[in-house]
C-alpha positions, 0 to 999 in steps of 0.5 A: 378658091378657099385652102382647107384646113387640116381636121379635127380628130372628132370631125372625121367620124362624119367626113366623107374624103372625096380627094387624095387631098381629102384622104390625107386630111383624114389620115392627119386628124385620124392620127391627132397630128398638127400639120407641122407634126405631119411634115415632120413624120413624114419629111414633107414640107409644109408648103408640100403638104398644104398643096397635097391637101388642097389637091395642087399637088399629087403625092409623090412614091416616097409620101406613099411609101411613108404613108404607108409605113407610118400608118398603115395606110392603104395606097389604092384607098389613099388614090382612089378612095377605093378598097378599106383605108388601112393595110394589116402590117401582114398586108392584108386589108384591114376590114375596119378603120378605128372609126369603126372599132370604136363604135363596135366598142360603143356597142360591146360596152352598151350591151355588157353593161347589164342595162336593159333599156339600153341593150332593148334600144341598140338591138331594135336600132341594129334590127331596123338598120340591118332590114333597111341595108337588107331591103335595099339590097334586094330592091337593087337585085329586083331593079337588075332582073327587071332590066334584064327583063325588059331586055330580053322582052326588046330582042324577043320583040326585035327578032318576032319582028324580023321573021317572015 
């Protein structure tokens, strides 16, 4: 089995944590910190710390808490995967990580910066973007009341069948 190893800051923009191993890396090279860095932070050893990112051990309340309070870092996300990964320190979710604010910036900067072509081909990018995530959202609707349908077509079925 081979031991993962704890990211770089730019190999998160493209990462996807499927584990609490994986989420932790994640936070690690989202905070540009060395592991020994990390455990130090945190006061988890580094033999601890390489089996929470290798998933051979489970992150104990005191990590959470510490995690938590260190960065911001929502526990449901870091356990599940589930719910956005960072808590507002008035402990609210946050609706977007840095990776995201930065790309907001990205954008601000590129349609202040006065350039046409630029502004022209980020817009039409957002447009398409936008009407692809539009159009799946409605075939998904769709997909629902067909099945829906087709359900309510078997129990009408079902019950003309039954009657005499």
């Amino acid at each position: 089995m081979s031991r993962k190893k704890i990211l770089k800051k730019e190999q998160t923009k493209r990462f996807v944590p499927t584990s609490v191993g994986d989420r932790i890396n994640y936070i690690i090279a989202r905070q540009n910190l060395t592991s020994t860095a990390f455990s130090k932070l945190t006061g988890v050893s580094t033999g601890n710390l390489n089996g929470l990112i290798n998933d051979d051990n489970k992150p104990s309340s005191k990590f959470l808490a510490r995690m938590l309070e260190l960065f911001n870092v929502n526990i449901n996300w870091l356990l599940t995967g589930n719910g956005s990964k960072y808590i507002k320190p008035d402990g609210h979710e946050e609706d977007e990580d840095p990776g995201t604010a930065d790309l907001l910036e990205r954008a601000r900067r590129v349609l202040t910066s006065g350039n046409p072509v630029a502004v022209d081909t980020l817009e039409r990018n957002i447009r398409y973007f936008d009407y692809a995530v539009t159009t799946e959202e409605k075939l998904r609707k769709a997909e629902k009341q067909v099945k829906k349908l087709a359900h309510d077509m078997e129990e009408a079925q079902a019950t003309s069948k039954a009657q005499p």
